[in-house]
CHARMM-style PDB file with segment names, atoms N, HN, CA, C and O in Angstrom:
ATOM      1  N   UNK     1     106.763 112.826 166.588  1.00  0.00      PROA
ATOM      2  CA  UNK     1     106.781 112.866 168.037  1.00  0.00      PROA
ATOM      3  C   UNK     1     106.347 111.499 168.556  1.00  0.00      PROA
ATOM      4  O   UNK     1     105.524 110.693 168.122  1.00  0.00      PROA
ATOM      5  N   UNK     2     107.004 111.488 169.420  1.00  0.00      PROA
ATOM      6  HN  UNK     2     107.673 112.143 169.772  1.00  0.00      PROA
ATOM      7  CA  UNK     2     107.343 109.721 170.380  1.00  0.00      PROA
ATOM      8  C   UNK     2     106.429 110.025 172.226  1.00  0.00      PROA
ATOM      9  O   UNK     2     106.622 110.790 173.171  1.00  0.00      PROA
ATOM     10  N   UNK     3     105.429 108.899 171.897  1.00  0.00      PROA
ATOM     11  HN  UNK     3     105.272 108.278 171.129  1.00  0.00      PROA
ATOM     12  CA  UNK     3     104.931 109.279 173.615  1.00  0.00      PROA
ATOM     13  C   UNK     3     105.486 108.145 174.075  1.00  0.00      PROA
ATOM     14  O   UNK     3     105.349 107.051 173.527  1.00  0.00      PROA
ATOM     15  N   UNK     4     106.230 108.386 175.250  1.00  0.00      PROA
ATOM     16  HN  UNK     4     106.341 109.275 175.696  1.00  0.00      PROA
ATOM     17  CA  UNK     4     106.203 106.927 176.049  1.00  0.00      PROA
ATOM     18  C   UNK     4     105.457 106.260 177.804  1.00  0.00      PROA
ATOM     19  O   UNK     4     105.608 106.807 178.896  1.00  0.00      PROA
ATOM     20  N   UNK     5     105.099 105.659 177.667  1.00  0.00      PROA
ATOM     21  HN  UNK     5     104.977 105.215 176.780  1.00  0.00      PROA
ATOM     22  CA  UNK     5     104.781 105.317 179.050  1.00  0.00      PROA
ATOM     23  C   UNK     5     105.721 104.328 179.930  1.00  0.00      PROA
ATOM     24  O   UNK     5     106.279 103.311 179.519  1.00  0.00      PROA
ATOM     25  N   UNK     6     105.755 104.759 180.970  1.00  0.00      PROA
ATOM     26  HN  UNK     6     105.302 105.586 181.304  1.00  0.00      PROA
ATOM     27  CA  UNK     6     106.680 103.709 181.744  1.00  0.00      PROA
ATOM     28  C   UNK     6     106.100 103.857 183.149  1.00  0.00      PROA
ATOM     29  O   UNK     6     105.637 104.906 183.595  1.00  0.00      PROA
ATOM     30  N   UNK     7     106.192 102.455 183.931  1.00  0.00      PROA
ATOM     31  HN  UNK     7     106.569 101.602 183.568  1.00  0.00      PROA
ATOM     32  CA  UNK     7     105.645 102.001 185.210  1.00  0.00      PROA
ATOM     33  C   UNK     7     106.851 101.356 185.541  1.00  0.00      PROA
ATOM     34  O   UNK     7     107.453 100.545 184.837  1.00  0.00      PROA
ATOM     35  N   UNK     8     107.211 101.824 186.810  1.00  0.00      PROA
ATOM     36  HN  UNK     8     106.722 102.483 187.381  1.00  0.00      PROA
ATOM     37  CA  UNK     8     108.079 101.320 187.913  1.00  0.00      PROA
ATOM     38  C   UNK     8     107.933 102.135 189.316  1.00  0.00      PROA
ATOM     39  O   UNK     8     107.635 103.291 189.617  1.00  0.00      PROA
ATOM     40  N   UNK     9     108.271 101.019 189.984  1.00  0.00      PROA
ATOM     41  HN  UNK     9     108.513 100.080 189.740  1.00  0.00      PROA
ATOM     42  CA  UNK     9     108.433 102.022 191.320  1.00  0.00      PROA
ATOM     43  C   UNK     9     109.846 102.696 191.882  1.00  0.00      PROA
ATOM     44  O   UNK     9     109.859 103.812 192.402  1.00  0.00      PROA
ATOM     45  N   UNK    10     111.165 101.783 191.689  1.00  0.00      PROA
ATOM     46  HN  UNK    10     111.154 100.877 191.267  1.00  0.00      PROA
ATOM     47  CA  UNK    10     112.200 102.413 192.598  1.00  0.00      PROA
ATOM     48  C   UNK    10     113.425 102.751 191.683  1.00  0.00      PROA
ATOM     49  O   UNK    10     114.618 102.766 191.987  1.00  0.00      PROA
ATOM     50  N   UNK    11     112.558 103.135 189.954  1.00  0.00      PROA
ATOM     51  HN  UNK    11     111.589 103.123 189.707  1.00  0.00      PROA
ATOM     52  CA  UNK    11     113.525 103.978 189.193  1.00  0.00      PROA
ATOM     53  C   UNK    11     113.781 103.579 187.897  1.00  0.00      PROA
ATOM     54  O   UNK    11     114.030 102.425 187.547  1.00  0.00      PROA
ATOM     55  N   UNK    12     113.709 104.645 187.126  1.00  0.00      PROA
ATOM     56  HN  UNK    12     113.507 105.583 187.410  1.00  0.00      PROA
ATOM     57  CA  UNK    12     113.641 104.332 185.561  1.00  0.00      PROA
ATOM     58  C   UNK    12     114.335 105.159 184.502  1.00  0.00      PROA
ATOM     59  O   UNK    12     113.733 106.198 184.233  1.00  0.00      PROA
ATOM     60  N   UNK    13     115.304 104.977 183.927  1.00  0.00      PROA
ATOM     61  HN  UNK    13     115.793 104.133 184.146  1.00  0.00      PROA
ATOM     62  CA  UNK    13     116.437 105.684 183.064  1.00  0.00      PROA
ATOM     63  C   UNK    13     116.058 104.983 181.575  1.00  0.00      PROA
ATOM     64  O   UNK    13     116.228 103.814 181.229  1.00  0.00      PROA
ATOM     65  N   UNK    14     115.400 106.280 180.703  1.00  0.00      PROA
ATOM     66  HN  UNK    14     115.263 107.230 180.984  1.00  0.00      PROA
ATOM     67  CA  UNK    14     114.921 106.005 179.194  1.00  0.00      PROA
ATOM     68  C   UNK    14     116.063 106.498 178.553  1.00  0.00      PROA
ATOM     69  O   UNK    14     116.242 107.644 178.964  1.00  0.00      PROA
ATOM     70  N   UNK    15     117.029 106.137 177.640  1.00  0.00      PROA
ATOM     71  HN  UNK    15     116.883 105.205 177.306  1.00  0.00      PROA
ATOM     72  CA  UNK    15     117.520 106.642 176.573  1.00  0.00      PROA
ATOM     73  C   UNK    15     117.111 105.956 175.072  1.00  0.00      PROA
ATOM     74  O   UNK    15     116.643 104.863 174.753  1.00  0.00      PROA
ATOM     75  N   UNK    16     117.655 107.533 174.090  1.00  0.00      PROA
ATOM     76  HN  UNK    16     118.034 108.421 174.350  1.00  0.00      PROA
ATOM     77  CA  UNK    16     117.581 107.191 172.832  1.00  0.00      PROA
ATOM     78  C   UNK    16     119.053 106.926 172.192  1.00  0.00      PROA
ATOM     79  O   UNK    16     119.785 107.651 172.865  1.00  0.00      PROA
ATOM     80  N   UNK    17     119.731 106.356 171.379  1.00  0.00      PROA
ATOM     81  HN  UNK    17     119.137 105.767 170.833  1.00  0.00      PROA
ATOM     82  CA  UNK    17     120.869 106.496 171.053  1.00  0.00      PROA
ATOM     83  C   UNK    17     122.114 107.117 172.006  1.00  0.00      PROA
ATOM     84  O   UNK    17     122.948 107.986 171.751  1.00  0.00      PROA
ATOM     85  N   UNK    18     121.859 106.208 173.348  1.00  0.00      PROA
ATOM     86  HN  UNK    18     121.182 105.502 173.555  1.00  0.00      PROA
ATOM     87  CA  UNK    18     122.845 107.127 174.131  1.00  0.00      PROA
ATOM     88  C   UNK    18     122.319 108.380 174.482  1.00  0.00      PROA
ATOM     89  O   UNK    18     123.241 108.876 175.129  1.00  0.00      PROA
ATOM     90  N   UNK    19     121.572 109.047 174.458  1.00  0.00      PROA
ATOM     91  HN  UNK    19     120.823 108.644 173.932  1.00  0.00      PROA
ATOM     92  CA  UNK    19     120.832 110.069 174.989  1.00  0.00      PROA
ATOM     93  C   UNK    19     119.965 110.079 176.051  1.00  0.00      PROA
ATOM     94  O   UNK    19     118.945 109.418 175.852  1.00  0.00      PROA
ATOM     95  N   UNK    20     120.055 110.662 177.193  1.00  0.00      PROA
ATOM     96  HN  UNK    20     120.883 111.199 177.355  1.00  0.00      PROA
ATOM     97  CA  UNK    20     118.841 110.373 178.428  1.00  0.00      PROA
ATOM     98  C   UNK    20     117.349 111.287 177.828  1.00  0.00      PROA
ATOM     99  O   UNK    20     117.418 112.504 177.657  1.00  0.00      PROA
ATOM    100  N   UNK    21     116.545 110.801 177.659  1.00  0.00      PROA
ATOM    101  HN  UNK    21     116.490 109.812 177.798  1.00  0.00      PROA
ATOM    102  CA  UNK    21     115.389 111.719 177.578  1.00  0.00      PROA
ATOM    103  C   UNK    21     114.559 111.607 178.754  1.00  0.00      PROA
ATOM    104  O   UNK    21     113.739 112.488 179.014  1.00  0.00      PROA
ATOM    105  N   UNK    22     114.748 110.353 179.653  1.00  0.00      PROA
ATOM    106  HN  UNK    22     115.414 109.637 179.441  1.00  0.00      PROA
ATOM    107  CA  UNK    22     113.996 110.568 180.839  1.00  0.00      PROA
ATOM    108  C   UNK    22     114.776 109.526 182.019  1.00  0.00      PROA
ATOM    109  O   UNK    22     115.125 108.369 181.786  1.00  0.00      PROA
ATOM    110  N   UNK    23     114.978 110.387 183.570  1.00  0.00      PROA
ATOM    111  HN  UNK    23     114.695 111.327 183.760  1.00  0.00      PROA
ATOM    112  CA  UNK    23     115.660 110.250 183.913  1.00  0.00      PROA
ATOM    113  C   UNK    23     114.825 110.108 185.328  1.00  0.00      PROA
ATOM    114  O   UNK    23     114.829 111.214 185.870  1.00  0.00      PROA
ATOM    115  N   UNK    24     114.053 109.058 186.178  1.00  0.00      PROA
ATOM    116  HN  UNK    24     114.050 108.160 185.737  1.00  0.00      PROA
ATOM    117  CA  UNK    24     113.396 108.768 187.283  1.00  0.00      PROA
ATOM    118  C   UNK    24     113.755 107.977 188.264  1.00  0.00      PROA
ATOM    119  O   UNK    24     113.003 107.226 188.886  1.00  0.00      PROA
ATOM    120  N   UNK    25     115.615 108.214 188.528  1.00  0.00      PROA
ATOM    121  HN  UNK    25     116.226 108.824 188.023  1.00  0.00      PROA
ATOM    122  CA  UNK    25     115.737 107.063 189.626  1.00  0.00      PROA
ATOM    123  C   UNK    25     115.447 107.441 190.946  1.00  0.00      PROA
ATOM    124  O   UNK    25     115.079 108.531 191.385  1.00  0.00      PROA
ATOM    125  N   UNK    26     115.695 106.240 191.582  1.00  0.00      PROA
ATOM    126  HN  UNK    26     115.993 105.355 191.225  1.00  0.00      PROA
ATOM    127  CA  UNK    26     115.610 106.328 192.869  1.00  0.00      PROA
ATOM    128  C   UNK    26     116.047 104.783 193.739  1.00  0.00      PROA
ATOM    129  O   UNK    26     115.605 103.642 193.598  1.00  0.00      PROA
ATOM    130  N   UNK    27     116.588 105.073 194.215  1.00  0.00      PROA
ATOM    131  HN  UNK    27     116.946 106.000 194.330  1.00  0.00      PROA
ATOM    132  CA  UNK    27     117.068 103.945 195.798  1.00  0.00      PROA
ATOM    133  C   UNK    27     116.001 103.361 196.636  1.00  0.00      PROA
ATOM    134  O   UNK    27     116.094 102.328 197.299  1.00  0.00      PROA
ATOM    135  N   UNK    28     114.740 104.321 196.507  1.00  0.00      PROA
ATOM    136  HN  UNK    28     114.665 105.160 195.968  1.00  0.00      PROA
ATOM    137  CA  UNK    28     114.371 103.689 197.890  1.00  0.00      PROA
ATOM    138  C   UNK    28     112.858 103.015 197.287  1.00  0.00      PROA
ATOM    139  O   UNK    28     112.420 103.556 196.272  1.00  0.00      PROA
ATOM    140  N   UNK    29     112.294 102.201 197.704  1.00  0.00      PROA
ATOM    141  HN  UNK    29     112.650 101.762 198.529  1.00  0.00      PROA
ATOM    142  CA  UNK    29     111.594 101.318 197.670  1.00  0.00      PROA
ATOM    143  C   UNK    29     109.712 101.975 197.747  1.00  0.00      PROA
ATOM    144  O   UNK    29     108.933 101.644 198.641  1.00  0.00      PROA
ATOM    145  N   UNK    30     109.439 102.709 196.847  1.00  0.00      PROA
ATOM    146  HN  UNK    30     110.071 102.978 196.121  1.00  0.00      PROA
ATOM    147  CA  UNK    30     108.492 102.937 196.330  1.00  0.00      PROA
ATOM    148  C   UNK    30     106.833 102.579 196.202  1.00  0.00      PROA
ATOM    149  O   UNK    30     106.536 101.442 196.567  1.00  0.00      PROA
ATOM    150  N   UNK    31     105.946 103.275 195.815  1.00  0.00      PROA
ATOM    151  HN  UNK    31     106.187 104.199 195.519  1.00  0.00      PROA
ATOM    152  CA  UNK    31     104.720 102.739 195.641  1.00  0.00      PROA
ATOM    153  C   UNK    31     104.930 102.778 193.597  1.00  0.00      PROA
ATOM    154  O   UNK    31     105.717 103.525 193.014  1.00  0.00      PROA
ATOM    155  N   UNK    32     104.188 101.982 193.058  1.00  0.00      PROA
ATOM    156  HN  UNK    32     103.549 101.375 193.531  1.00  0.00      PROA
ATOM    157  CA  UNK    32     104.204 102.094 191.237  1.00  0.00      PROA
ATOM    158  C   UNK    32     103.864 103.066 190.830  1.00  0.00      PROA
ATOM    159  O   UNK    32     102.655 103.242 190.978  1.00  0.00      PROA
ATOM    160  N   UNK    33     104.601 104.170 190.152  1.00  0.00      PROA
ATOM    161  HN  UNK    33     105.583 104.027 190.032  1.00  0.00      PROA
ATOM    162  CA  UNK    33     105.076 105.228 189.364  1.00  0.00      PROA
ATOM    163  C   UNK    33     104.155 105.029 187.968  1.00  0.00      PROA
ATOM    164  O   UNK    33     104.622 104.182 187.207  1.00  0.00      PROA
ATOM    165  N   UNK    34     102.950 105.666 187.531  1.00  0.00      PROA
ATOM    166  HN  UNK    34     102.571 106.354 188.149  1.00  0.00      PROA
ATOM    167  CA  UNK    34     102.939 105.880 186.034  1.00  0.00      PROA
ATOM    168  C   UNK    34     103.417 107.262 185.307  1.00  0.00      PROA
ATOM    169  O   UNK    34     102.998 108.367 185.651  1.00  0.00      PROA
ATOM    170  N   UNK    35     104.193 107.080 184.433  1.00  0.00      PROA
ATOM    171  HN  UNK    35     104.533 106.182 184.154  1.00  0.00      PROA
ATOM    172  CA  UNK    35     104.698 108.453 184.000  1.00  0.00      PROA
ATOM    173  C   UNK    35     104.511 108.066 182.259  1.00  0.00      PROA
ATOM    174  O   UNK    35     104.787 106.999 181.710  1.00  0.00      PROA
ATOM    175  N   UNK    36     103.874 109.494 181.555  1.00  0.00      PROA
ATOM    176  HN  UNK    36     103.650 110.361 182.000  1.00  0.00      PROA
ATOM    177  CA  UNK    36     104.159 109.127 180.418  1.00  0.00      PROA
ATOM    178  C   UNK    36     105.057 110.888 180.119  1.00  0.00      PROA
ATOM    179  O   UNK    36     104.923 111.983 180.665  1.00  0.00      PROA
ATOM    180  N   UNK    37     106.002 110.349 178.919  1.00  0.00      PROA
ATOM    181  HN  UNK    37     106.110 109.459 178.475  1.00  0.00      PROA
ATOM    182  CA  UNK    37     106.769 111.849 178.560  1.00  0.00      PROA
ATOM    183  C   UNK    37     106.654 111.711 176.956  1.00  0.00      PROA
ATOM    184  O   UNK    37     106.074 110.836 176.313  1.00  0.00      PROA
ATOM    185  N   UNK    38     107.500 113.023 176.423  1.00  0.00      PROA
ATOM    186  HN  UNK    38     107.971 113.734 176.945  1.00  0.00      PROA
ATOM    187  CA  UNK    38     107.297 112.314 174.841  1.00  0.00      PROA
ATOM    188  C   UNK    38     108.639 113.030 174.256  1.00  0.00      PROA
ATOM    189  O   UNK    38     109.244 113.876 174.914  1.00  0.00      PROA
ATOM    190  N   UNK    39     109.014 112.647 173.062  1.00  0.00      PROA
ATOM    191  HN  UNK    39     108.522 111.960 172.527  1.00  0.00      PROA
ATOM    192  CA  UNK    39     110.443 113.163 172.862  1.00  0.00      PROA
ATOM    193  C   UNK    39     110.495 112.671 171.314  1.00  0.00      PROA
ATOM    194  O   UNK    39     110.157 111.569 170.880  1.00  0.00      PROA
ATOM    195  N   UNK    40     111.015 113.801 170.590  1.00  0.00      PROA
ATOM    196  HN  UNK    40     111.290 114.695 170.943  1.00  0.00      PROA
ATOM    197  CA  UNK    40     110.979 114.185 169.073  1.00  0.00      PROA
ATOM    198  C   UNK    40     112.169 112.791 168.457  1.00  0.00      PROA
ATOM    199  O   UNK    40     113.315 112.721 168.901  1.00  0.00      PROA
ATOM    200  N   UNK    41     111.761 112.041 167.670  1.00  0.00      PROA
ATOM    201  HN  UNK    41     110.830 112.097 167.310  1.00  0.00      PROA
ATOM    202  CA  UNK    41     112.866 111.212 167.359  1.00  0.00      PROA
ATOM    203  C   UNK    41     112.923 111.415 165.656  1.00  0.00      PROA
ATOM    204  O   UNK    41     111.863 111.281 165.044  1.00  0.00      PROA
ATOM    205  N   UNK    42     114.135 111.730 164.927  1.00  0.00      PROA
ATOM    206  HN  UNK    42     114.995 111.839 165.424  1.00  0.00      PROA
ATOM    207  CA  UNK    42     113.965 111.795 163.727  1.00  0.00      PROA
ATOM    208  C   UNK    42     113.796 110.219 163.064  1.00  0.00      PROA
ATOM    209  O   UNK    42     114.177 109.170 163.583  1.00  0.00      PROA
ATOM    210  N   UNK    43     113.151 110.384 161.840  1.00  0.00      PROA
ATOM    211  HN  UNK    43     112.842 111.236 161.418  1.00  0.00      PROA
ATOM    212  CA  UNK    43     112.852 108.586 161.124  1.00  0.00      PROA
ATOM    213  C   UNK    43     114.373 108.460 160.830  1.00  0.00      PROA
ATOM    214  O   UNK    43     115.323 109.174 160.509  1.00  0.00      PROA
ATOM    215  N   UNK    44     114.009 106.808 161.192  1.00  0.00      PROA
ATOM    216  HN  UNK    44     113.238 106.228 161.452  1.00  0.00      PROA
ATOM    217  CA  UNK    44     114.981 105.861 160.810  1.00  0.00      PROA
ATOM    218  C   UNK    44     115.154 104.903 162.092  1.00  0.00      PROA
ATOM    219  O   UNK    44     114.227 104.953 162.900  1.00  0.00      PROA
ATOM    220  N   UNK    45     116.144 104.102 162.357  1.00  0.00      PROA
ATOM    221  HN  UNK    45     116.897 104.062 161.700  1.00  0.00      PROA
ATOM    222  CA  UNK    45     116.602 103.250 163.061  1.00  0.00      PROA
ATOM    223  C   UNK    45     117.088 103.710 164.275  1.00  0.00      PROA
ATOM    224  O   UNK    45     118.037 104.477 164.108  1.00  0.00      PROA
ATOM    225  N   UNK    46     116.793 103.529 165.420  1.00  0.00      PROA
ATOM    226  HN  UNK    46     116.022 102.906 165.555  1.00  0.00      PROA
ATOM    227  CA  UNK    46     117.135 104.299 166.852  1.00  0.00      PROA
ATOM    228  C   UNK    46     117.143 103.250 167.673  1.00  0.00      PROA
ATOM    229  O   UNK    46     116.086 102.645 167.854  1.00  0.00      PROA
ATOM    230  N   UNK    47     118.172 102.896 168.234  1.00  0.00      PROA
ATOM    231  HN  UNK    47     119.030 103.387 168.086  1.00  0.00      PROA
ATOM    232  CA  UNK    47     118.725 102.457 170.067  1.00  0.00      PROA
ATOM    233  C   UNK    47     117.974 102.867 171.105  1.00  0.00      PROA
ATOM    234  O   UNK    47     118.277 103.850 171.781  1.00  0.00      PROA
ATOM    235  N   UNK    48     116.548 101.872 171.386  1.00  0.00      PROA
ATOM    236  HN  UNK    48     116.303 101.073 170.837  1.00  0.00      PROA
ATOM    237  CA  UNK    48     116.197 102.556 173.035  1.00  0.00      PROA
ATOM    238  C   UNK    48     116.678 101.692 173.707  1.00  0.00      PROA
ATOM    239  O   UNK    48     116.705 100.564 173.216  1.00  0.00      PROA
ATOM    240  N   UNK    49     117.250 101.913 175.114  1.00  0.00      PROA
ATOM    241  HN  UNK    49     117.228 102.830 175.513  1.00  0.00      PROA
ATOM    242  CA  UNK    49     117.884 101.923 176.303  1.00  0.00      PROA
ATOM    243  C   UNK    49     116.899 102.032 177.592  1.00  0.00      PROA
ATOM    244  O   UNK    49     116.535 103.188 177.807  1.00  0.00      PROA
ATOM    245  N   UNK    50     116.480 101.215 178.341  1.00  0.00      PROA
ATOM    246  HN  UNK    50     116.775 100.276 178.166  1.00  0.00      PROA
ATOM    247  CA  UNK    50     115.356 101.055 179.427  1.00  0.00      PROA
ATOM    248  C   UNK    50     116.561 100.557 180.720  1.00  0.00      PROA
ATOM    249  O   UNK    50     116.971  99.397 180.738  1.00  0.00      PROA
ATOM    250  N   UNK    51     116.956 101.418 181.581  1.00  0.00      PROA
ATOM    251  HN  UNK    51     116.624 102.361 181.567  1.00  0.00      PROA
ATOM    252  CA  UNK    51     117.685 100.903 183.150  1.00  0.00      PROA
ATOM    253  C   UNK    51     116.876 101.085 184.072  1.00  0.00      PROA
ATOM    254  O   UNK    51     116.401 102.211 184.222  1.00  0.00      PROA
ATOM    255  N   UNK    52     116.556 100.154 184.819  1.00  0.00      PROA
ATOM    256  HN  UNK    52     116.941  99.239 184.697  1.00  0.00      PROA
ATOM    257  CA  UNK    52     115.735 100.009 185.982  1.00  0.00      PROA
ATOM    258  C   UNK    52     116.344  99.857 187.101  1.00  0.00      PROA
ATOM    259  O   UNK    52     117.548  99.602 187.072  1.00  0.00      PROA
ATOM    260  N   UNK    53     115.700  99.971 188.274  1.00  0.00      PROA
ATOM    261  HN  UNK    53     114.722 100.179 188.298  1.00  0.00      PROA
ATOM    262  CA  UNK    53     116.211  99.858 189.520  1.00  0.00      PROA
ATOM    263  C   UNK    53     115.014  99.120 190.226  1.00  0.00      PROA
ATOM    264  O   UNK    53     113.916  99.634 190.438  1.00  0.00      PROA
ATOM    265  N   UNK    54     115.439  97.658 190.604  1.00  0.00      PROA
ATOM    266  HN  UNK    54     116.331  97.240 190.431  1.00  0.00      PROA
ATOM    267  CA  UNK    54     113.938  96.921 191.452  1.00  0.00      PROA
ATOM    268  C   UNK    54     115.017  96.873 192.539  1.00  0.00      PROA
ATOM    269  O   UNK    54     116.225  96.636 192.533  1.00  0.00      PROA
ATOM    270  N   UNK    55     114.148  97.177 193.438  1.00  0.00      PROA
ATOM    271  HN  UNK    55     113.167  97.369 193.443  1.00  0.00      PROA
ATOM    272  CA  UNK    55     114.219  96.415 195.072  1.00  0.00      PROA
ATOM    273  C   UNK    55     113.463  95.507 195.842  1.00  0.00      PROA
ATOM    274  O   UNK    55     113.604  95.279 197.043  1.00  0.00      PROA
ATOM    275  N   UNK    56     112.583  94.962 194.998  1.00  0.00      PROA
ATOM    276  HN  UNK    56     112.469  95.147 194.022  1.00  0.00      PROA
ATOM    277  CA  UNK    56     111.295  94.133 195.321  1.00  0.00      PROA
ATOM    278  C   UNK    56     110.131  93.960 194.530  1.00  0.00      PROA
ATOM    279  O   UNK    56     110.018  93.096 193.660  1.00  0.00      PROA
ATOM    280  N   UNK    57     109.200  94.858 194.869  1.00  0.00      PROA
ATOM    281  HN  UNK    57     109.292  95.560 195.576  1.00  0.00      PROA
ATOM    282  CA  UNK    57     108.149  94.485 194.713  1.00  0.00      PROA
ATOM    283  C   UNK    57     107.982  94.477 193.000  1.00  0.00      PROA
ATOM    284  O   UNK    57     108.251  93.546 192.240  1.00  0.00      PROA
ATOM    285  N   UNK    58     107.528  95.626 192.712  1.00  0.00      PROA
ATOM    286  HN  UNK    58     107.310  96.382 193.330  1.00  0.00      PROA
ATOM    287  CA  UNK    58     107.068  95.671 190.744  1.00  0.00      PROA
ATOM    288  C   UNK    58     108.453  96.163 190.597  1.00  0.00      PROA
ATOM    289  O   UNK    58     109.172  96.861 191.311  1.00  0.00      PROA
ATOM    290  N   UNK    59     108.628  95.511 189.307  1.00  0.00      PROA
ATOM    291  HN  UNK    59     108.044  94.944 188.726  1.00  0.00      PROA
ATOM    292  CA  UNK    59     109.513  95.984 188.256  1.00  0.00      PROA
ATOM    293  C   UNK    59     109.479  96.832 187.436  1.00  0.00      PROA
ATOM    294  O   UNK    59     109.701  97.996 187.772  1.00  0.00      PROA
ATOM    295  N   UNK    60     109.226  96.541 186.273  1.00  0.00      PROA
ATOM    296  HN  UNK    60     109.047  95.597 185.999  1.00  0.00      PROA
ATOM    297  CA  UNK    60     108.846  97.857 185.694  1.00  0.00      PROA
ATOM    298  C   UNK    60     108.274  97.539 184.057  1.00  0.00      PROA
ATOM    299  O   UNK    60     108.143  96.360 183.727  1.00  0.00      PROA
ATOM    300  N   UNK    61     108.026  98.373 183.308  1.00  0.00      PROA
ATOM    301  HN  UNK    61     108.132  99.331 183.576  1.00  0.00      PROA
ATOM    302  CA  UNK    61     107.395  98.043 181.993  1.00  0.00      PROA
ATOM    303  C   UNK    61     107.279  99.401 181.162  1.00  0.00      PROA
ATOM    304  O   UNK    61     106.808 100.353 181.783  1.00  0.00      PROA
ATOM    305  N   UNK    62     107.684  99.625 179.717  1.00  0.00      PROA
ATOM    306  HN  UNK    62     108.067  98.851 179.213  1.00  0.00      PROA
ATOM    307  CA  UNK    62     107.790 100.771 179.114  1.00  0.00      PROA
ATOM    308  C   UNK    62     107.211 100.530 178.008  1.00  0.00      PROA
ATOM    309  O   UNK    62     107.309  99.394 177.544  1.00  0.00      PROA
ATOM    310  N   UNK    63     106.490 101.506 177.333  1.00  0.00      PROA
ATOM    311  HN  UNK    63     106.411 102.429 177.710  1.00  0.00      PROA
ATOM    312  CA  UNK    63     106.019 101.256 175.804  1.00  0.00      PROA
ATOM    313  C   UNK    63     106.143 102.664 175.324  1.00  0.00      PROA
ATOM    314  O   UNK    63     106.245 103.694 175.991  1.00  0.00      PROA
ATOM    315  N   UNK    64     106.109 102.478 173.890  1.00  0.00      PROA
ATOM    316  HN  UNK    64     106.027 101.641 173.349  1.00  0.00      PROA
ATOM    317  CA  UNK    64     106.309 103.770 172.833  1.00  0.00      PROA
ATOM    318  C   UNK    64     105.377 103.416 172.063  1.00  0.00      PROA
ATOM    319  O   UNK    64     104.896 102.365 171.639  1.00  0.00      PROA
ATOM    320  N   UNK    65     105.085 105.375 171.887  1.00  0.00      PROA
ATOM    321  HN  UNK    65     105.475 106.229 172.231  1.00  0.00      PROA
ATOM    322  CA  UNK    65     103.442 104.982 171.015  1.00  0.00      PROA
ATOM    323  C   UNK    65     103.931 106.539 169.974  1.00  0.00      PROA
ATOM    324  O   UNK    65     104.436 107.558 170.447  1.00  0.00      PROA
ATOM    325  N   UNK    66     103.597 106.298 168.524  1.00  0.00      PROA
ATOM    326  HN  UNK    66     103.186 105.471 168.140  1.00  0.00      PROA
ATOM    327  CA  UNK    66     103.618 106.841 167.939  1.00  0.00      PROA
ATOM    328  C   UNK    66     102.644 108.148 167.997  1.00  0.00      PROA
ATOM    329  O   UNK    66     101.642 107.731 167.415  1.00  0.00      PROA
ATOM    330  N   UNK    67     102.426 109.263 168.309  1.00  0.00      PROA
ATOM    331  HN  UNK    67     103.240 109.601 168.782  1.00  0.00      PROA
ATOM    332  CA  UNK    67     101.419 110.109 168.411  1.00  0.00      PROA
ATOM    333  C   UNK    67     100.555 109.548 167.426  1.00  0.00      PROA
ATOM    334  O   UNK    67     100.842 109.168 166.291  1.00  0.00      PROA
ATOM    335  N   UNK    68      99.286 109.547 168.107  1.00  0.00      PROA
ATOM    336  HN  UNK    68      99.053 109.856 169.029  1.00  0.00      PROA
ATOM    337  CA  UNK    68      98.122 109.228 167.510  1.00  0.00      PROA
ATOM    338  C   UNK    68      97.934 107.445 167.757  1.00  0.00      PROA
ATOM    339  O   UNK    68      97.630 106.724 166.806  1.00  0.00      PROA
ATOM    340  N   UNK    69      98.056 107.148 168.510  1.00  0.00      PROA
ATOM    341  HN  UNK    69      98.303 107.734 169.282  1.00  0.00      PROA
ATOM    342  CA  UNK    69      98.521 106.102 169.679  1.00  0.00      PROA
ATOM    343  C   UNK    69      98.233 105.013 168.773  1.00  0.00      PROA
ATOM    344  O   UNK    69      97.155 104.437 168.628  1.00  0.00      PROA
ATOM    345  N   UNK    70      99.616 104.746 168.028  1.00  0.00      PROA
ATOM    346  HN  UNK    70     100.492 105.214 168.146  1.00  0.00      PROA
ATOM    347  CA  UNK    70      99.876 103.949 167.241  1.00  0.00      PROA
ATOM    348  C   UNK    70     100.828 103.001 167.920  1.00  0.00      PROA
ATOM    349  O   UNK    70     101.995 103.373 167.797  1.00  0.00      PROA
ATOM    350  N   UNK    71     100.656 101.756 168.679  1.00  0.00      PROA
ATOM    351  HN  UNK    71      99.708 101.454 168.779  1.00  0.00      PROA
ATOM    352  CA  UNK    71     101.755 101.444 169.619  1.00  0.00      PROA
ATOM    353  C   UNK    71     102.918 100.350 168.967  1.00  0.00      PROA
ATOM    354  O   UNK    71     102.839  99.347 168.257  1.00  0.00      PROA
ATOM    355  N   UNK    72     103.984 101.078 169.579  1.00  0.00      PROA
ATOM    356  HN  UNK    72     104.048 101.893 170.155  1.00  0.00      PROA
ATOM    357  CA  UNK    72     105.924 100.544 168.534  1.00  0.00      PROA
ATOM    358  C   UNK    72     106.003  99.309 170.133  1.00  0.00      PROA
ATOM    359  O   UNK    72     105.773  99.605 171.305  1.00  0.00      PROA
ATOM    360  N   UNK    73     106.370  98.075 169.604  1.00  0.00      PROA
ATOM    361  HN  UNK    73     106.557  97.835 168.651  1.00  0.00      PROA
ATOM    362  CA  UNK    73     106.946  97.614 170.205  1.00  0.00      PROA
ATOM    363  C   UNK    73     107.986  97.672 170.906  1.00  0.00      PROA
ATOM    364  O   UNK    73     108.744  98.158 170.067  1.00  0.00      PROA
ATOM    365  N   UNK    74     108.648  97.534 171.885  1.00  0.00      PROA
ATOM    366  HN  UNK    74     108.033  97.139 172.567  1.00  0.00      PROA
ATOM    367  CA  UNK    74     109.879  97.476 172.546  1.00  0.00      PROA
ATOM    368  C   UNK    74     110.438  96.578 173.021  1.00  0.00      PROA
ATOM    369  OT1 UNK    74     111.530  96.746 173.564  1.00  0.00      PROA
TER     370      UNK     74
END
């Protein structure tokens, strides 16, 4: 099991291999969003996918942490 955290304000689209596992957009111009979710990934080699939406102010920033907060680069 995969935890991730992600900070943005005006929208954030996580996939795995082409897969949406987390899906937070939005258009309109926001206060900064912390969200963490978590999502089962089998071992081996996996495609993450981070789409953002800025309109200004913060951008955004995502990390993956191995349960037992072992943190995977991205």
């Amino acid at each position: 099991m995969y935890s991730f955290v992600a900070k943005h304000d005006d929208g954030m689209r996580v996939y795995i291999d082409n897969n949406l596992i987390h899906d937070h957009w939005s258009v309109l111009d926001r206060d900064k969003i912390n969200e963490t979710f978590s999502s089962q990934i089998s071992p081996g080699l996996h495609e993450i996918k981070v789409e953002y939406n800025n309109l200004g102010r913060y951008c955004c920033s995502a990390k993956v942490y191995l349960i037992g907060n072992r943190q995977i680069l991205l």
